[in-house]
Biotite code that builds the C-alpha atoms (Angstrom):
import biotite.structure as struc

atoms = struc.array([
    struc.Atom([63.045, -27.124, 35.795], chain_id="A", res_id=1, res_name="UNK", atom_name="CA", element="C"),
    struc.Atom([65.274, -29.288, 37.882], chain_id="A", res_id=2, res_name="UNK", atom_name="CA", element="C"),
    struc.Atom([68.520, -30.341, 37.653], chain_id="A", res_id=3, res_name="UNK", atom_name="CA", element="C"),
    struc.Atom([67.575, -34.039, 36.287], chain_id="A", res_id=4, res_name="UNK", atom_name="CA", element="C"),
    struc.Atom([65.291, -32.429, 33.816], chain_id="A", res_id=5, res_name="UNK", atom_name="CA", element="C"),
    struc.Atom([61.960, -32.555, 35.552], chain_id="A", res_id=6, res_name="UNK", atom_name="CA", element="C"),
    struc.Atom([59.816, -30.079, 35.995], chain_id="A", res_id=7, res_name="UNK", atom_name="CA", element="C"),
    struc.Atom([59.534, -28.397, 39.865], chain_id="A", res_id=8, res_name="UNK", atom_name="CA", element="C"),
    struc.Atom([56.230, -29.105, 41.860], chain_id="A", res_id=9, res_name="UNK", atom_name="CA", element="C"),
    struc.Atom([54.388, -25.358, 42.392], chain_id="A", res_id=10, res_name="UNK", atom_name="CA", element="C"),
    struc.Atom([53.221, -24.576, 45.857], chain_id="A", res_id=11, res_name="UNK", atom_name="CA", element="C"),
    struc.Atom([49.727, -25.204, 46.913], chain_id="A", res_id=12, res_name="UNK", atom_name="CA", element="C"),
    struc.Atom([49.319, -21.449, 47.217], chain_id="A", res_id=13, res_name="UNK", atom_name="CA", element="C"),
    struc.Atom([49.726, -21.097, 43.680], chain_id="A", res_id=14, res_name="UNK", atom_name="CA", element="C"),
    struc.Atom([47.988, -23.913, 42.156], chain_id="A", res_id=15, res_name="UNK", atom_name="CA", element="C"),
    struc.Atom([45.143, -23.415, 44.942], chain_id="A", res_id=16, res_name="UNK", atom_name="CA", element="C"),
    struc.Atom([44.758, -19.391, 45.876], chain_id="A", res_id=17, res_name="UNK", atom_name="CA", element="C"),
    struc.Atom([42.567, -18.658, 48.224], chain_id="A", res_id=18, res_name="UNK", atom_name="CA", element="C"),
    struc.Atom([38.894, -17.342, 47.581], chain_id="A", res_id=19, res_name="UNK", atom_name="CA", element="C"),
    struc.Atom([39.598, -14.017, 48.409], chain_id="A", res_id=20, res_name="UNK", atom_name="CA", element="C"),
    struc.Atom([42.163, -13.146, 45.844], chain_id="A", res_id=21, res_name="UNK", atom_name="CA", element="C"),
    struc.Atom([39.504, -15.044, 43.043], chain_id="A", res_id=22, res_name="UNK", atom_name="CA", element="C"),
    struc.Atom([36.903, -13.570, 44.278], chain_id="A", res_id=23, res_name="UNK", atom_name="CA", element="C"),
    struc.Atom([37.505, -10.334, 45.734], chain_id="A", res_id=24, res_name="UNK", atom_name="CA", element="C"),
    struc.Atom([34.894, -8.320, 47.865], chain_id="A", res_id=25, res_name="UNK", atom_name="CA", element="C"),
    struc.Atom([32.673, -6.182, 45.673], chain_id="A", res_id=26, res_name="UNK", atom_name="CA", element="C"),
    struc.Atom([34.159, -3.160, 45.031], chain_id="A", res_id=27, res_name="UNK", atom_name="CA", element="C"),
    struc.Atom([32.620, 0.284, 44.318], chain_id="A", res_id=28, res_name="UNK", atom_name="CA", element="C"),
    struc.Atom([31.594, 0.973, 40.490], chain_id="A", res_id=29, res_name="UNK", atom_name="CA", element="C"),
    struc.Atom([34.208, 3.007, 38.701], chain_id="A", res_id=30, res_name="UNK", atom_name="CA", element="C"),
    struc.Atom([34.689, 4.874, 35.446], chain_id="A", res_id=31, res_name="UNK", atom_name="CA", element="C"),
    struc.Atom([37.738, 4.181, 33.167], chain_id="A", res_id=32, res_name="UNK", atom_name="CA", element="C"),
    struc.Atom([39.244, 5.220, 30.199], chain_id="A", res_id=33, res_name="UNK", atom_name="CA", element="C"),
    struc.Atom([41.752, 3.877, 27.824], chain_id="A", res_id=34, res_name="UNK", atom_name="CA", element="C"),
    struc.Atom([43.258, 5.261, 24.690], chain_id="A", res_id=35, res_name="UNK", atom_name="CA", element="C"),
    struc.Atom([44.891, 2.859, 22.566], chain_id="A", res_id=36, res_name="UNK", atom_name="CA", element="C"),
    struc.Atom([47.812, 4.956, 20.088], chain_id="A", res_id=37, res_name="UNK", atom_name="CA", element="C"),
    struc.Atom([48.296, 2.459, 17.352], chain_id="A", res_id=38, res_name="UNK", atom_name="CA", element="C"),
    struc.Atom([50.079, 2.362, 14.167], chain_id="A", res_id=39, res_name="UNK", atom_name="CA", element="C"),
    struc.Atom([47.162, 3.471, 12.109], chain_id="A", res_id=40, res_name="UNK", atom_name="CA", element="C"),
    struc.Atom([44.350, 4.614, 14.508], chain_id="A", res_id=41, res_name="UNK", atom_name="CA", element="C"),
    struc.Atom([43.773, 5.757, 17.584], chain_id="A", res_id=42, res_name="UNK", atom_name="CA", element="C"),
    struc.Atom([40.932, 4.336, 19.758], chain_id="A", res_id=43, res_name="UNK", atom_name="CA", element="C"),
    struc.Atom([39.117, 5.129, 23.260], chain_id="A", res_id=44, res_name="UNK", atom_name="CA", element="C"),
    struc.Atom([37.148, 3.601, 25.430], chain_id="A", res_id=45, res_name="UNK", atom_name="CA", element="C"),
    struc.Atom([35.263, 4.178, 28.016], chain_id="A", res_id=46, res_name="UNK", atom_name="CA", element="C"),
    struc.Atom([33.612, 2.103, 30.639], chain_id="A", res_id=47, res_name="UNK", atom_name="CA", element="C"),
    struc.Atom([32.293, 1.154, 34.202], chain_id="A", res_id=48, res_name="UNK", atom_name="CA", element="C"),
    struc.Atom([34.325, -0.735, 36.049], chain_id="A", res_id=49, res_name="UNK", atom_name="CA", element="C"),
    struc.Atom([32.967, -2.728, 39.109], chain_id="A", res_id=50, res_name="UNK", atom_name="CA", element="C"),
    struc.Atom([35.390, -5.496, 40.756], chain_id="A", res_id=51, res_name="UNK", atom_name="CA", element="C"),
    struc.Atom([36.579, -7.794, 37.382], chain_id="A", res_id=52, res_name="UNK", atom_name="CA", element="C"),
    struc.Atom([33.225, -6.515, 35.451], chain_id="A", res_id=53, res_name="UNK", atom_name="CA", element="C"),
    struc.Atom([33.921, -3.905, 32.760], chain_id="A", res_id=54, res_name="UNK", atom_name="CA", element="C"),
    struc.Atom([31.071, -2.567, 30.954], chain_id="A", res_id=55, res_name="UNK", atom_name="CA", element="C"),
    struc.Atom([31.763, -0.477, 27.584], chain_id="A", res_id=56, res_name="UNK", atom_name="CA", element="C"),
    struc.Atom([29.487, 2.682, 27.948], chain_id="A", res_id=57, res_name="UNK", atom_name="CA", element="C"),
    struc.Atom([31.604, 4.862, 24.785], chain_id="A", res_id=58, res_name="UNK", atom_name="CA", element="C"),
    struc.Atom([33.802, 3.430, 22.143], chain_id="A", res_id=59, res_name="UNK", atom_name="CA", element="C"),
    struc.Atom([35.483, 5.359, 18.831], chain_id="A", res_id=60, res_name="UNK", atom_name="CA", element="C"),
    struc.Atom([38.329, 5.502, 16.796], chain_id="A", res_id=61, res_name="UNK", atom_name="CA", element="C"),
    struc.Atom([40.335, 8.086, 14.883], chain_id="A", res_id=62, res_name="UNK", atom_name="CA", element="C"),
    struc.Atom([42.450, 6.951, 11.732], chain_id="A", res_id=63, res_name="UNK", atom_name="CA", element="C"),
    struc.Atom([45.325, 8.845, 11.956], chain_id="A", res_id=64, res_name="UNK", atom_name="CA", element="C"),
    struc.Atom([48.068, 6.389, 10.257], chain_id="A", res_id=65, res_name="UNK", atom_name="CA", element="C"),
    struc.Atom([51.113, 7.439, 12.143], chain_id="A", res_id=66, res_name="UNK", atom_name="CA", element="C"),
    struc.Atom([52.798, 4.710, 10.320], chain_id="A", res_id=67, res_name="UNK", atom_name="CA", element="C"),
    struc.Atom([52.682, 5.467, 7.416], chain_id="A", res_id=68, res_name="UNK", atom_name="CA", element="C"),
    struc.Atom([56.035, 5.738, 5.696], chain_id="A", res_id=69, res_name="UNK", atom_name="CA", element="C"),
    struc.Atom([57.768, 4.543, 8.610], chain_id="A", res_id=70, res_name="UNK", atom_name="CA", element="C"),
    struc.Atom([59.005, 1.196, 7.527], chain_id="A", res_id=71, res_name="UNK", atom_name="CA", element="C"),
    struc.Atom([60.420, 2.801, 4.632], chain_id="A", res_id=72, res_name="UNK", atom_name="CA", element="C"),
    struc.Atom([61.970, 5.697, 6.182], chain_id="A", res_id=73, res_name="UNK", atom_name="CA", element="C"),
    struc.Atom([62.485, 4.828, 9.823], chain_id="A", res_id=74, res_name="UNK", atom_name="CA", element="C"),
    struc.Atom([61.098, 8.370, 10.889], chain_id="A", res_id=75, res_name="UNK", atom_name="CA", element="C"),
    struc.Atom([57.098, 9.238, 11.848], chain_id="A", res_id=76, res_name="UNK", atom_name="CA", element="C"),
    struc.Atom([55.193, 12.288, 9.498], chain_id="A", res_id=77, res_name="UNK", atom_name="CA", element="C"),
    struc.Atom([54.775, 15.670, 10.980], chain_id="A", res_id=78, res_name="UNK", atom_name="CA", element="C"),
    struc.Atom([51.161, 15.404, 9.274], chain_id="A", res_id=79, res_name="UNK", atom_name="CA", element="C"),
    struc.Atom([50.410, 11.856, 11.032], chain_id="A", res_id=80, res_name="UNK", atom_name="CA", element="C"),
    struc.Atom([52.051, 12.817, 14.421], chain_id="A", res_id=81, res_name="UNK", atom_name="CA", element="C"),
    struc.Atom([50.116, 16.281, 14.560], chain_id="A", res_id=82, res_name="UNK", atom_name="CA", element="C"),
    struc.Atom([46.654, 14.172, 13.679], chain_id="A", res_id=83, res_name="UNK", atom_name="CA", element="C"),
    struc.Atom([47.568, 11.563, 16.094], chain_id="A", res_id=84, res_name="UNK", atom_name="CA", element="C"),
    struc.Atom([48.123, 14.296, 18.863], chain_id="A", res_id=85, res_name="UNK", atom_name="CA", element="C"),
    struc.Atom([44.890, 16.000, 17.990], chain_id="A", res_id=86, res_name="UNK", atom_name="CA", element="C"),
    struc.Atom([42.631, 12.725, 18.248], chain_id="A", res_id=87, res_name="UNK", atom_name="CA", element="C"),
    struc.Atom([44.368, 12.408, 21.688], chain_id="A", res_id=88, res_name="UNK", atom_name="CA", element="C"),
    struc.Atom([43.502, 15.931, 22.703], chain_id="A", res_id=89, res_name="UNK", atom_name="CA", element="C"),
    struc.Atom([39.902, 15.298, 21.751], chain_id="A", res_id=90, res_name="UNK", atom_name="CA", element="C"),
    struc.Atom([39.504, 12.340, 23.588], chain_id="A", res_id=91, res_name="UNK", atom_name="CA", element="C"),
    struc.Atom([41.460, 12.967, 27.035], chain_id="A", res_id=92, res_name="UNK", atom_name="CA", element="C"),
    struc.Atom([38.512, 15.854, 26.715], chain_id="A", res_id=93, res_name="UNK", atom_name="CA", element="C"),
    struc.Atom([35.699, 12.748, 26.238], chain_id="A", res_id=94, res_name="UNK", atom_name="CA", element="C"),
    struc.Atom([36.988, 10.420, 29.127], chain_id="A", res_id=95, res_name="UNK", atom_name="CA", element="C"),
])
């Protein structure tokens, strides 16, 4: 924002990037795995990943409910942290 309240003009570059950084050169397929710790579940997934294109080839979940208690007590369960641990354990082993 300027000074006299309008906005700034971007730079070409940035309204207008070149080809080559939307379309990048094809790049060799790739496997990739991501597991997501959340406040109830845990999830993975796996997939092929080839430039921008991401292809899901395994997908699960484990409820674990780390939560649970937690906005009452401010502290995580033993029980719900040792699940949540385990469920990681198993699926570092699947990706």
């Amino acid at each position: 924002m300027m000074e006299d309240g309008t906005a700034a003009a971007l730079p070409s570059s940035i309204l207008h990037p070149p080809s080559s950084i939307l379309h990048p050169p094809s790049s060799p397929q790739k496997r990739r795995a991501v597991i997501d710790i959340g406040t109830n579940s845990v999830k993975l997934l796996v997939a092929t990943v080839t430039g921008d294109d991401v292809r899901p080839i395994h997908e699960t979940s484990k409820q674990t409910r780390l939560g649970k208690g937690f906005y009452e007590t401010h502290l995580l369960q033993s029980e719900a942290i040792a699940q949540t641990a385990a469920a990681v354990k198993t699926f570092a082993t699947i990706a």
